[in-house]
C-alpha positions in Angstrom: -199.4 30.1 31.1 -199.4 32.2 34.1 -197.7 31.7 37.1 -201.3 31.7 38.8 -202.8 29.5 36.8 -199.8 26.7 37.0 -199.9 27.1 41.1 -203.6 26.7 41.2 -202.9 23.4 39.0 -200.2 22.1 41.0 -202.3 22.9 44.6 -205.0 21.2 42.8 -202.9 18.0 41.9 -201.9 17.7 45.4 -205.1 17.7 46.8 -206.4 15.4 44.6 -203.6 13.3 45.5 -204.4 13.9 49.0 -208.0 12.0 48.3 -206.9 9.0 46.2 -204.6 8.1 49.1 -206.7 8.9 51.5 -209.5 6.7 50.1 -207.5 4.2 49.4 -206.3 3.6 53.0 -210.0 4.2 54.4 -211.1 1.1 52.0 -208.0 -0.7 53.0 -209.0 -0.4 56.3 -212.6 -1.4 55.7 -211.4 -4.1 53.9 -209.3 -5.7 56.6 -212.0 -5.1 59.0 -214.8 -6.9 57.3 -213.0 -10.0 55.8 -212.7 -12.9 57.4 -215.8 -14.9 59.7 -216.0 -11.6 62.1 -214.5 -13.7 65.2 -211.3 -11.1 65.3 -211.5 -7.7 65.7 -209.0 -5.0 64.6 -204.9 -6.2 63.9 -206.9 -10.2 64.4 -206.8 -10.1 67.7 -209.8 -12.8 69.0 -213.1 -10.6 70.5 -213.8 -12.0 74.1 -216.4 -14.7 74.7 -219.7 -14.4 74.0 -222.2 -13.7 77.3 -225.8 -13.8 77.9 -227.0 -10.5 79.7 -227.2 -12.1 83.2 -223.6 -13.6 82.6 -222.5 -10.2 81.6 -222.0 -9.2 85.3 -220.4 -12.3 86.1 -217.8 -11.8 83.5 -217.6 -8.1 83.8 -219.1 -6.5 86.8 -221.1 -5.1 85.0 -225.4 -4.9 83.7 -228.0 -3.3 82.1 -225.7 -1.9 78.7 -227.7 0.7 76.6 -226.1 1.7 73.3 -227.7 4.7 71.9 -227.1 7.0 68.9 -226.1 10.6 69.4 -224.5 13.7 68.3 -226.4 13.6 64.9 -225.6 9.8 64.2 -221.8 10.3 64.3 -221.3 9.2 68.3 -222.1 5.7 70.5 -223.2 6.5 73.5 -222.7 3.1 75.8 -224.0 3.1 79.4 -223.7 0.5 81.8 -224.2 0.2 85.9 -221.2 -1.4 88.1 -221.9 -4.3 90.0 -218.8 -5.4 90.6 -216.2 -2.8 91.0 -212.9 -5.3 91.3 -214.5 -7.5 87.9 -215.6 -3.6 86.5 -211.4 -3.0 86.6 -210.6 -5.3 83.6 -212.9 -2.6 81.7 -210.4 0.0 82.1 -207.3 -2.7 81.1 -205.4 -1.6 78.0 -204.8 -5.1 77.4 -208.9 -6.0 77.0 -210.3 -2.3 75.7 -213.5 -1.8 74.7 -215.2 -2.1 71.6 -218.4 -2.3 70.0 -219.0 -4.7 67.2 -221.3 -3.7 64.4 -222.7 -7.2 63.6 -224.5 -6.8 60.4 -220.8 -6.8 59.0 -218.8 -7.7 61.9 -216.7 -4.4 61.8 -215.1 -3.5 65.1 -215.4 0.1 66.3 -212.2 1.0 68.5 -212.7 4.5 68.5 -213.4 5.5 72.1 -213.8 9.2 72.1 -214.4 9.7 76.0 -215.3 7.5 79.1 -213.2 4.1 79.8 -210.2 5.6 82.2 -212.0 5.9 86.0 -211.5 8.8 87.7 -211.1 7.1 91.1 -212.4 3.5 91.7 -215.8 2.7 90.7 -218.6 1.7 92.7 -221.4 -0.7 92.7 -225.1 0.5 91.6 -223.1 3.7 90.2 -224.1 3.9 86.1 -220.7 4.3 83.6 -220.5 5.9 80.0 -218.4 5.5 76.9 -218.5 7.7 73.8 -217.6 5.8 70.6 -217.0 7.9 67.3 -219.5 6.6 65.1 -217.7 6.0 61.2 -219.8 7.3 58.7 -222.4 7.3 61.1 -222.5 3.0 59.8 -224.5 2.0 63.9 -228.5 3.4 63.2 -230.9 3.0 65.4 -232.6 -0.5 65.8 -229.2 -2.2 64.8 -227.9 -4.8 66.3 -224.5 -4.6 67.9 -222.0 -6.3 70.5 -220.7 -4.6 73.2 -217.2 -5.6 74.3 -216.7 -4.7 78.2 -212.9 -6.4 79.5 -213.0 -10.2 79.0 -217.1 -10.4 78.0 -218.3 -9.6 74.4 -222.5 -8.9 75.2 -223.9 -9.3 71.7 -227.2 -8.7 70.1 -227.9 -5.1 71.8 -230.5 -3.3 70.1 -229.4 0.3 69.1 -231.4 3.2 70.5 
């Protein structure tokens, strides 16, 4: 065998070892966020209460969420208008971050790609985003999600 040839083999072996773990940790990590009744999110930490859209800004400071699909299904774009700028501060807390909730499965989406952190304090009637990474592009349009905004988790939003 030529040297070639048995380098080409052994680049191939490790790539293919590459996959099988990779693969194996994504459906580990599927698997521990679709088991179980869907009342924890990632690392079982309990989601926030359940509001109704008009106790959404009384929880949160905040109304009117919008979730719509972007970036050729692979983003969430979530908009929302302050009402409350002193409840709105709980949405930038690293202890309550936020989180959408796909609810035909109950598999928590964490993976805020821009938005959340203010850049100064926010202000009432003034509309907010967040930009969610959208894994394996699993949110469509007309699904149902939850929306988790500091201590309130708004469920049933209709996918745009």
């Amino acid at each position: 065998m030529s040297v070639p040839v048995a380098r080409n083999r052994r680049r191939l072996a490790v790539r293919a070892t590459g996959v099988a773990v990779g693969a194996a940790a994504a459906a580990g990590a599927l698997l521990a966020f679709t088991s179980g009744d869907g009342a924890h999110g990632a690392q079982g930490h309990p989601l926030p209460m359940a509001v109704t859209v008009e106790g959404l800004a009384d929880r949160s400071g905040v109304r009117d969420v919008r979730v719509h699909v972007t970036g050729g299904g692979g983003l969430l774009d979530v908009r929302y208008e302050v009402v409350d700028p002193g409840k709105a501060a709980l949405l930038h807390d690293a202890g309550t971050p936020p989180a959408i909730v796909y609810e035909p499965t109950g598999t928590p989406i964490e993976g805020l790609l821009m938005g959340h952190l203010p850049h100064g304090s926010a202000k009432p009637g003034v509309s907010s985003f967040m930009i969610f990474v959208n894994p394996g592009n699993i949110v469509r349009p007309g699904d149902e999600v939850g929306v988790i905004l500091g201590p309130a988790r708004l469920p049933h939003v209709r996918v745009e």
